[in-house]
C-alpha positions, 0 to 999 in steps of 0.5 A, spaced: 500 500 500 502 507 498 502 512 504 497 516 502 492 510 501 495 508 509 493 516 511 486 514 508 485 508 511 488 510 519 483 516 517 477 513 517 479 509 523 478 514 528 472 516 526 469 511 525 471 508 531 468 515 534 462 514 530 460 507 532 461 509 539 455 514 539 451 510 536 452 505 541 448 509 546 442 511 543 435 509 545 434 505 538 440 506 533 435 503 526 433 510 527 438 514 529 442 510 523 436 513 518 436 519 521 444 520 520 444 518 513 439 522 510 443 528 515 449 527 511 445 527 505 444 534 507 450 535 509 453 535 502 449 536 497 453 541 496 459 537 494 456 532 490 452 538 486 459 541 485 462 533 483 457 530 479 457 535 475 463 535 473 464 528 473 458 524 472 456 517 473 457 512 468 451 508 467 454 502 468 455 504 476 448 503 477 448 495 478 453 496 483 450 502 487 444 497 488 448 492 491 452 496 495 446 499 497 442 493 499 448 490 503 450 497 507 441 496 509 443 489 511 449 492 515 445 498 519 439 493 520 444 487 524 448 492 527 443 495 531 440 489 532 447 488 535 449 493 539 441 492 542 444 486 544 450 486 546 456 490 548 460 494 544 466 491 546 462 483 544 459 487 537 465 490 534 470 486 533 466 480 531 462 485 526 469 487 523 473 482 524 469 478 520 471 482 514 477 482 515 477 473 515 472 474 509 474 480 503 481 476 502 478 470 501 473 472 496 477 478 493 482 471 491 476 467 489 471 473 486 476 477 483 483 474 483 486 478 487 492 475 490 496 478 496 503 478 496 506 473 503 508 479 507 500 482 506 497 475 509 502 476 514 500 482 516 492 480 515 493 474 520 496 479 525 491 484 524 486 477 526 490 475 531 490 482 535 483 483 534 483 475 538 487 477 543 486 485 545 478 481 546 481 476 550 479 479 556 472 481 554 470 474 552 473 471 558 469 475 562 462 474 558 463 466 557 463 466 565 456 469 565 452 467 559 451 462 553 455 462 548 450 465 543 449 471 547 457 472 547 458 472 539 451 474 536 448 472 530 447 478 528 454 481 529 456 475 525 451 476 519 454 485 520 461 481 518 458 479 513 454 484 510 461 488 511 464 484 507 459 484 502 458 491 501 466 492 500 467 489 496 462 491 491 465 498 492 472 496 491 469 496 483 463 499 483 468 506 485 471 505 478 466 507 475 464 513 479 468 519 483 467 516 490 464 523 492 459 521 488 459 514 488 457 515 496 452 520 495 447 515 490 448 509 495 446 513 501 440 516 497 439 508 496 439 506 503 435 513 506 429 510 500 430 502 502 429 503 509 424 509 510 418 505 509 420 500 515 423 507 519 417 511 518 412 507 519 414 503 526 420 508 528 417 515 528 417 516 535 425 515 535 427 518 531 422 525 532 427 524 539 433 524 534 432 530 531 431 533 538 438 532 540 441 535 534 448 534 535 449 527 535 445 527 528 449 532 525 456 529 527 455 522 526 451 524 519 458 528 517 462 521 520 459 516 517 459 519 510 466 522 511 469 515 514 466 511 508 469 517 503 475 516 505 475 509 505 472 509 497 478 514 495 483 508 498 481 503 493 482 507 488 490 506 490 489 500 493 486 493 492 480 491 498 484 485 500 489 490 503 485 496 505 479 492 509 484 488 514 488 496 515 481 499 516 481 495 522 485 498 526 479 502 528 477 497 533 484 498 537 481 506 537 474 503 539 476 499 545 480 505 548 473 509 547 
């Protein structure tokens, strides 16, 4: 990886870590994921009217932004099913070390992307750290509950729409200035969510848009952790930038 694409990712790292950590303490976090998406939207429309205009999409994105979009739902309806069920500390090194496990293994079958030796090296070691830096917690959780209430389901099922959802953008963003490319996914997920949010989650989220900041920060965090994350692929393969990108979980455990 080049140093810039290490810049981005350690970047994104932080704040999404940052960004997690808010979520985690809000009363139903489906709503408030909702109510940060579409804040984002608003936040910078005026960077995507500035961008799409000079570059616009090329049509074949379109297959890609669906998928993604579909995948990156997925992943907002199981976090928040997780993070109601367990703790932060449970939830976000399963969620994220799943895609760490399963980007390079797809990447090589799907797209045949072969990481040098010293990459899978670096890969088991980011795995084995997240393993290690949890040893406690989980520990600490076996003594007192069931096996499935340590790793969730639906921590498992975030890992794998992360996984999804990367590597769909890792190729999807070659056809679209990634400003753009996550502007349209966002817009997507603001529309596949809004039936099931806006019909049995309305009172949560009038509580949301209530306590403006947390909406506001995290609206301007998620959008521009994943932009960062967009503009890393196009300087490095996902199977190198989604296990680097994991370094978060080291900032999450400090939070």
């Amino acid at each position: 990886m080049t140093i810039p694409a290490i810049g981005l990712v350690l970047l994104a790292a932080i704040v999404h870590a940052g960004w997690n950590a808010l979520a985690k303490q809000r009363q139903d976090i489906l709503a408030f994921f909702w109510a940060l998406t579409l804040t984002a939207l608003v936040l910078y429309a005026p960077l995507f009217a500035v961008i799409v205009s000079r570059e616009p999409p090329h049509r074949s994105v379109l297959p890609y932004l669906i998928a993604s979009s579909l995948a990156e739902a997925a992943y907002y309806v199981f976090l928040a099913r997780a993070y109601q069920t367990s703790e932060l500390s449970l939830v976000y090194p399963v969620a994220r070390g799943m895609g760490i496990l399963l980007v390079p293994l797809l990447s090589l079958a799907i797209f045949a992307e072969r990481p040098s030796p010293s990459a899978w090296t670096g890969i088991i070691m980011v795995l084995g750290g997240i393993i290690w830096l949890h040893v406690p917690a989980f520990r600490a959780a076996w003594r007192t509950r069931p096996l499935r209430s340590v790793i969730s389901p639906p921590a498992v099922l975030t890992g794998g729409a992360i996984a999804a959802y990367s590597l769909i953008d890792s190729k999807g963003v070659q056809h679209a200035h990634p400003i753009v490319y996550l502007y349209l996914v966002f817009v997507l997920i603001v529309l596949w969510l809004a039936p099931h949010v806006l019909r049995q989650r309305r009172a949560a989220l009038a509580r949301e848009w209530q306590q403006r900041w947390p909406v506001l920060a995290g609206g301007a965090a998620v959008f521009g952790t994943y932009a960062l994350i967009l503009a890393a692929f196009r300087l490095a393969p996902a199977a190198y930038v989604v296990p680097m990108r994991e370094v978060s979980i080291v900032f999450g455990s400090w939070i």
